[in-house]
VOLUM-180845 format. One record per residue: x, y, z of N, C-alpha, C in turn; residue number from 1; residue in three letters. Coordinates in Angstrom, 1 decimal. Each point is the difference from the previous one (the first is absolute). Layout:
<pts>
<pt n_px="X" n_py="Y" n_pz="Z" ca_px="X" ca_py="Y" ca_pz="Z" c_px="X" c_py="Y" c_pz="Z" nr="NUM" rest="ALA"/>
...
</pts>
This chain:
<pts>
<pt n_px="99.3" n_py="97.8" n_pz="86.9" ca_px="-1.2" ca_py="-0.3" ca_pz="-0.7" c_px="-1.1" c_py="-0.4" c_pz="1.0" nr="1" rest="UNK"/>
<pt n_px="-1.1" n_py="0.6" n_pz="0.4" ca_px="-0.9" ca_py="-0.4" ca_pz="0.7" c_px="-1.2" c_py="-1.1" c_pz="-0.8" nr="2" rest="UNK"/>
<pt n_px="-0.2" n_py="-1.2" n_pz="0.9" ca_px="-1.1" ca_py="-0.6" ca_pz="-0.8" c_px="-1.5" c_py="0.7" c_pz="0.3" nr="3" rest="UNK"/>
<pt n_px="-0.3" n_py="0.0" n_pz="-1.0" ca_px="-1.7" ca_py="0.8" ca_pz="0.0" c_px="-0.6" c_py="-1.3" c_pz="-0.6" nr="4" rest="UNK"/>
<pt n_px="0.2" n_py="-1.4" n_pz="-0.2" ca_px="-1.0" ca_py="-0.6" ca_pz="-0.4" c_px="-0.7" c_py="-0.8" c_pz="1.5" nr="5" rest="UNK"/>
<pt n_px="-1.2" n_py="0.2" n_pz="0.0" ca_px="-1.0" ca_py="-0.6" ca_pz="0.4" c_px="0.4" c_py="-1.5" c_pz="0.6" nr="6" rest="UNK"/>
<pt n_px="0.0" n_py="-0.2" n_pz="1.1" ca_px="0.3" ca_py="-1.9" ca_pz="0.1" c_px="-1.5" c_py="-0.8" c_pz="-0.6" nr="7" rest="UNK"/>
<pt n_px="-0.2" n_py="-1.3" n_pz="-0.3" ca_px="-1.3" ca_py="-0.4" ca_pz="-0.6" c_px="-0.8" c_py="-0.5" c_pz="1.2" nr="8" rest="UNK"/>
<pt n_px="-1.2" n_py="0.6" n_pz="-0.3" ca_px="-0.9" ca_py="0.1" ca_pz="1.5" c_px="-0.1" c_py="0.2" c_pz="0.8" nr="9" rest="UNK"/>
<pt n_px="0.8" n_py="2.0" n_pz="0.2" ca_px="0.6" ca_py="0.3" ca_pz="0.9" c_px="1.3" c_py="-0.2" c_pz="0.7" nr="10" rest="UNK"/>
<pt n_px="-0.4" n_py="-0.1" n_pz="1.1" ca_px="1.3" ca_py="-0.2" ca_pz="1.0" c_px="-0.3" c_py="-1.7" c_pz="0.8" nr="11" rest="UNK"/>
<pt n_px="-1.4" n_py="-0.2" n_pz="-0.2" ca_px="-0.1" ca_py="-1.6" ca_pz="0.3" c_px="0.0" c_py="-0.9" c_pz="-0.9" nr="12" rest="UNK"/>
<pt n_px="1.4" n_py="0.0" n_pz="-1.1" ca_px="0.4" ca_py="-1.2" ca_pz="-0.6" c_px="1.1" c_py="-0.6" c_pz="0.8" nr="13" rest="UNK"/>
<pt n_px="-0.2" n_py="-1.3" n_pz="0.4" ca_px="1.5" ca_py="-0.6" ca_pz="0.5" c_px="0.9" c_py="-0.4" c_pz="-0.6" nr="14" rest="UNK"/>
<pt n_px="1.4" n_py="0.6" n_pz="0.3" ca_px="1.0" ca_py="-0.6" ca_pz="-0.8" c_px="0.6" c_py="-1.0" c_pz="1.0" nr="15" rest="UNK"/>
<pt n_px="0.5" n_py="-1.1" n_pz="-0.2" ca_px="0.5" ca_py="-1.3" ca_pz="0.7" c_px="1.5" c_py="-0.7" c_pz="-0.6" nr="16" rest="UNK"/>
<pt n_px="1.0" n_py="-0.1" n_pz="1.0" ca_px="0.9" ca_py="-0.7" ca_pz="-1.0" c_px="0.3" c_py="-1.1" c_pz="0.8" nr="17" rest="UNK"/>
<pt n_px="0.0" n_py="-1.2" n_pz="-0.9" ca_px="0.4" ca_py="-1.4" ca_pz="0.5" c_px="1.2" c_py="-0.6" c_pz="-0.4" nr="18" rest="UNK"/>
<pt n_px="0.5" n_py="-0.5" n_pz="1.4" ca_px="1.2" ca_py="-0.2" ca_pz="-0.1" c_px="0.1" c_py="-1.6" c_pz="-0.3" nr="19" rest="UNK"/>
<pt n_px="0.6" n_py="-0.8" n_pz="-1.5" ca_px="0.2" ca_py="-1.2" ca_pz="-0.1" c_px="1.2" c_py="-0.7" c_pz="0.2" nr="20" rest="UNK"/>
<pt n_px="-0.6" n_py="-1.5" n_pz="0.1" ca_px="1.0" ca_py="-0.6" ca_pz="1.3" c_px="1.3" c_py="-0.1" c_pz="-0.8" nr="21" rest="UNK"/>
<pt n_px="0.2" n_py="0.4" n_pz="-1.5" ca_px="1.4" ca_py="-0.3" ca_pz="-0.9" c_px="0.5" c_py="1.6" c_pz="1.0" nr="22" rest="UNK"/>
<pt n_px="-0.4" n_py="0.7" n_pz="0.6" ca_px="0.4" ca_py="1.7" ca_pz="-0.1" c_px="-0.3" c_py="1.5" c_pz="-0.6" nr="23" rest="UNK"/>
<pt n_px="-1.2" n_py="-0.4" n_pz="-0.9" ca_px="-0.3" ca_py="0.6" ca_pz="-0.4" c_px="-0.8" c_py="0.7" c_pz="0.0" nr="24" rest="UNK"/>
<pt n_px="-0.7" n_py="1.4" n_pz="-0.5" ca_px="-1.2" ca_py="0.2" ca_pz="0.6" c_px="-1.0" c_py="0.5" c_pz="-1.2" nr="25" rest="UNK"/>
<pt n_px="-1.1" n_py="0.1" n_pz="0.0" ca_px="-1.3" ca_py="0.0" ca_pz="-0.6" c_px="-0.9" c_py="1.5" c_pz="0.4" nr="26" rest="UNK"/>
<pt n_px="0.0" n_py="0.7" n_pz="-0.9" ca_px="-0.5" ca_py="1.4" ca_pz="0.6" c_px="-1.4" c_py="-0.1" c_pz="-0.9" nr="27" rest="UNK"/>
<pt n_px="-0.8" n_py="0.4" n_pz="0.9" ca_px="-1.1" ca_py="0.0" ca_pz="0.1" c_px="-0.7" c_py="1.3" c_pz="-0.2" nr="28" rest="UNK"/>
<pt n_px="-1.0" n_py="0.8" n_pz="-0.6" ca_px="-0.6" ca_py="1.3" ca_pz="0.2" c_px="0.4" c_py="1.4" c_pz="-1.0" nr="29" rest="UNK"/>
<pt n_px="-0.6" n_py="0.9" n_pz="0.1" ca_px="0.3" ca_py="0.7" ca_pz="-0.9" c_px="1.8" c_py="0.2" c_pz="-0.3" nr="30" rest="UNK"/>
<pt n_px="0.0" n_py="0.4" n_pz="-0.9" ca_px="1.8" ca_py="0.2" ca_pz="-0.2" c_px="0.4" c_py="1.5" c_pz="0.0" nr="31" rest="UNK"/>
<pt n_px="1.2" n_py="0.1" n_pz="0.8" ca_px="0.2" ca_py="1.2" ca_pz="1.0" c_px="1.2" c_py="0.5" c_pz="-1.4" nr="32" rest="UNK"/>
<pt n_px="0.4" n_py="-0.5" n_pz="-1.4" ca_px="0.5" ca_py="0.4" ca_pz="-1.3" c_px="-0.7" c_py="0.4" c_pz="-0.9" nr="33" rest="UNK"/>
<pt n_px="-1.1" n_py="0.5" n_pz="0.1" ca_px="-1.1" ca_py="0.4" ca_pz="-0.9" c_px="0.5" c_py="1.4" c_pz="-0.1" nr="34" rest="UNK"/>
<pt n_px="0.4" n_py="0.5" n_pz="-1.5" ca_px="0.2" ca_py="1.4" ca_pz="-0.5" c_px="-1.0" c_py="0.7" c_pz="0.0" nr="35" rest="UNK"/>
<pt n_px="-0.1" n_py="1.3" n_pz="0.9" ca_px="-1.1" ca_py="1.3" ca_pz="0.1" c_px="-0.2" c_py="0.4" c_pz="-0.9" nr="36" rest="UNK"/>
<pt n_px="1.6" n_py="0.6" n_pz="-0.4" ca_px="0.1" ca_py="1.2" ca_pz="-1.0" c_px="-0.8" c_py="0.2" c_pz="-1.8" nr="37" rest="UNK"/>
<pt n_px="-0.6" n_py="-1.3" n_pz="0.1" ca_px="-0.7" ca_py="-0.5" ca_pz="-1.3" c_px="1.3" c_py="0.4" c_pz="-1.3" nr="38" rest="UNK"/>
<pt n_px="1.2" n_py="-0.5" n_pz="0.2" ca_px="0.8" ca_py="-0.7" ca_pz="-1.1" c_px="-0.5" c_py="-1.1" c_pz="-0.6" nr="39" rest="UNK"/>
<pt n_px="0.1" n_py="0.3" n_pz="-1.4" ca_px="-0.1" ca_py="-1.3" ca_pz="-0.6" c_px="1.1" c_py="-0.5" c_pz="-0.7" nr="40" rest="UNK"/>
<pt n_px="0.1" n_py="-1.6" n_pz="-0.5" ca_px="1.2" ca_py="-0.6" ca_pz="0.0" c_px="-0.4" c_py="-0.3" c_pz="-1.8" nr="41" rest="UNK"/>
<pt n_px="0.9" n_py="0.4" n_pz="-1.0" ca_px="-0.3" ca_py="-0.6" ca_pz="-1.1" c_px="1.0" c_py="-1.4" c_pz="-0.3" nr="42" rest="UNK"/>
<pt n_px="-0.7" n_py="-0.6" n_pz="-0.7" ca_px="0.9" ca_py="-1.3" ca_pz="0.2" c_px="0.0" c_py="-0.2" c_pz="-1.6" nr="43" rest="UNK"/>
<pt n_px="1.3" n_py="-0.5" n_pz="-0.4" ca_px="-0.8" ca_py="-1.2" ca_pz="-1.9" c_px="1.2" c_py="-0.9" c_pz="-0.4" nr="44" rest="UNK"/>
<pt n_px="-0.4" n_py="-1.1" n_pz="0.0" ca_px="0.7" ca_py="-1.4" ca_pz="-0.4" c_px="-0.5" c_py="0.1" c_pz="-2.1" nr="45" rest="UNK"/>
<pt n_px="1.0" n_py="-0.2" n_pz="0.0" ca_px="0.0" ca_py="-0.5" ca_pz="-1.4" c_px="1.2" c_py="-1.5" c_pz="0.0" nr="46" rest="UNK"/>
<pt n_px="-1.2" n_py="-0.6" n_pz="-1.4" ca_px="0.3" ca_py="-1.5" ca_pz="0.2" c_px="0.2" c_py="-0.7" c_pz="-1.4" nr="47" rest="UNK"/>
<pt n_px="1.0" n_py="-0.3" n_pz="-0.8" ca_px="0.0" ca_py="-0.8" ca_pz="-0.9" c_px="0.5" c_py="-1.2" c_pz="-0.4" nr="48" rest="UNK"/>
<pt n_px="-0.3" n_py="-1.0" n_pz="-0.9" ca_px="0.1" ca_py="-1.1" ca_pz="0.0" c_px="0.0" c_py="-0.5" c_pz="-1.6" nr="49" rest="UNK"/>
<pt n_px="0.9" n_py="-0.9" n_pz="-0.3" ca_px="0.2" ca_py="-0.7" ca_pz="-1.2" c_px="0.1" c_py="-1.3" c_pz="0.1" nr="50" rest="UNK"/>
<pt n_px="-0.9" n_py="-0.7" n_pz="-1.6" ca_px="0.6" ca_py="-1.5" ca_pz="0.6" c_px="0.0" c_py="-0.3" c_pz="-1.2" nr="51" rest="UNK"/>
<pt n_px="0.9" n_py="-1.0" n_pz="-0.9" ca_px="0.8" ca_py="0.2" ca_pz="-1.0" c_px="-0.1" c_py="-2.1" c_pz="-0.5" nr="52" rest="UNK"/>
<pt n_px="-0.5" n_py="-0.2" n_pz="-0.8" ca_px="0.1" ca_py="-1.5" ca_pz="0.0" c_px="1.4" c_py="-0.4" c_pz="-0.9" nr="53" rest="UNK"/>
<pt n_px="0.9" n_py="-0.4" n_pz="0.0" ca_px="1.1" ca_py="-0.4" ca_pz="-0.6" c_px="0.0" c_py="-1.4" c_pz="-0.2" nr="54" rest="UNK"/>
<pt n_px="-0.5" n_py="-0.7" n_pz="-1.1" ca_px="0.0" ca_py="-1.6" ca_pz="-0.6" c_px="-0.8" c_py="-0.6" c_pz="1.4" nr="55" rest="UNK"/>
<pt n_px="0.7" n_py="-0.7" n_pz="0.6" ca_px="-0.9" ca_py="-0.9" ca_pz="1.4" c_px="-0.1" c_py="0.7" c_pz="1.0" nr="56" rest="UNK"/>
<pt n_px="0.7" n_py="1.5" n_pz="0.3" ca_px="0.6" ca_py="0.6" ca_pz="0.9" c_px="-0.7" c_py="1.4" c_pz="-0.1" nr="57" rest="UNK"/>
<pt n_px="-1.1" n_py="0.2" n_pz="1.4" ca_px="-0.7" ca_py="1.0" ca_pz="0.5" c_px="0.8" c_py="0.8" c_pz="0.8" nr="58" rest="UNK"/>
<pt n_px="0.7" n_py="1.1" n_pz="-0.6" ca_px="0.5" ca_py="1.4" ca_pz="0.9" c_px="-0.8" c_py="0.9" c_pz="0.6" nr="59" rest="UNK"/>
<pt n_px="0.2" n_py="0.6" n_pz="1.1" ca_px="-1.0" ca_py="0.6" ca_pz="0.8" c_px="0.8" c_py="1.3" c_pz="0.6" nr="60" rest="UNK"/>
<pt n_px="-0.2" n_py="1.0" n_pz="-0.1" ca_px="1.0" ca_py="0.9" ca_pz="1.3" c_px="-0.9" c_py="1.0" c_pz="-0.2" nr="61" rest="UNK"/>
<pt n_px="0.0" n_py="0.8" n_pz="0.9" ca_px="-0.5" ca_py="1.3" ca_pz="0.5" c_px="0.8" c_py="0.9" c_pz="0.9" nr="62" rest="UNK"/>
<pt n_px="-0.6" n_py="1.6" n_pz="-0.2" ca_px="0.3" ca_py="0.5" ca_pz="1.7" c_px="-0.8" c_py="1.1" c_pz="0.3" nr="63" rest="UNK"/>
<pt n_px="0.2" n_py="0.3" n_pz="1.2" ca_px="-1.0" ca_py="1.1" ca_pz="0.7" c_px="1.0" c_py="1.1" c_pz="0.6" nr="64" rest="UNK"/>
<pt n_px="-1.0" n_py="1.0" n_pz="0.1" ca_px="0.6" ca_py="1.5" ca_pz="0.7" c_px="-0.7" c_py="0.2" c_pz="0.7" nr="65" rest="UNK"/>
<pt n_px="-0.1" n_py="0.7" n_pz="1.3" ca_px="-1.0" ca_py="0.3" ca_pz="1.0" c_px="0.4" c_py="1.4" c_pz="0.1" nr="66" rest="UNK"/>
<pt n_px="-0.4" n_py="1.1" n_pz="-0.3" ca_px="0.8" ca_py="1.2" ca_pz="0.3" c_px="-1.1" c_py="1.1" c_pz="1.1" nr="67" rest="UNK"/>
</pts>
């Protein structure tokens, strides 16, 4: 797959990675994971919830789907 997108502001954006003192590093600059191919991603969470009062006693439960 060839990238055809554009870097931002040309070719003089600087990308920089910093290296921190735990080991880790910090990347800086346009991101070199940016999809070309103009896919898109559908996403959908569904979410429900109940809550149920029993004499002194407030019941609560739910659940979710992310698909």
């Amino acid at each position: 797959m060839a990238n055809r997108q554009r870097p931002l502001n040309g070719n003089k954006f600087a990308a920089m990675s910093v290296r921190t003192a735990a080991g880790g590093n910090i990347l800086l600059g346009p991101t070199s994971f940016a999809t070309p191919t103009g896919s898109t991603t559908d996403l959908y969470h569904v979410r429900g919830q109940a809550t149920y009062l029993l004499d002194d006693h407030l019941l609560t439960g739910g659940a979710g789907l992310t698909a």
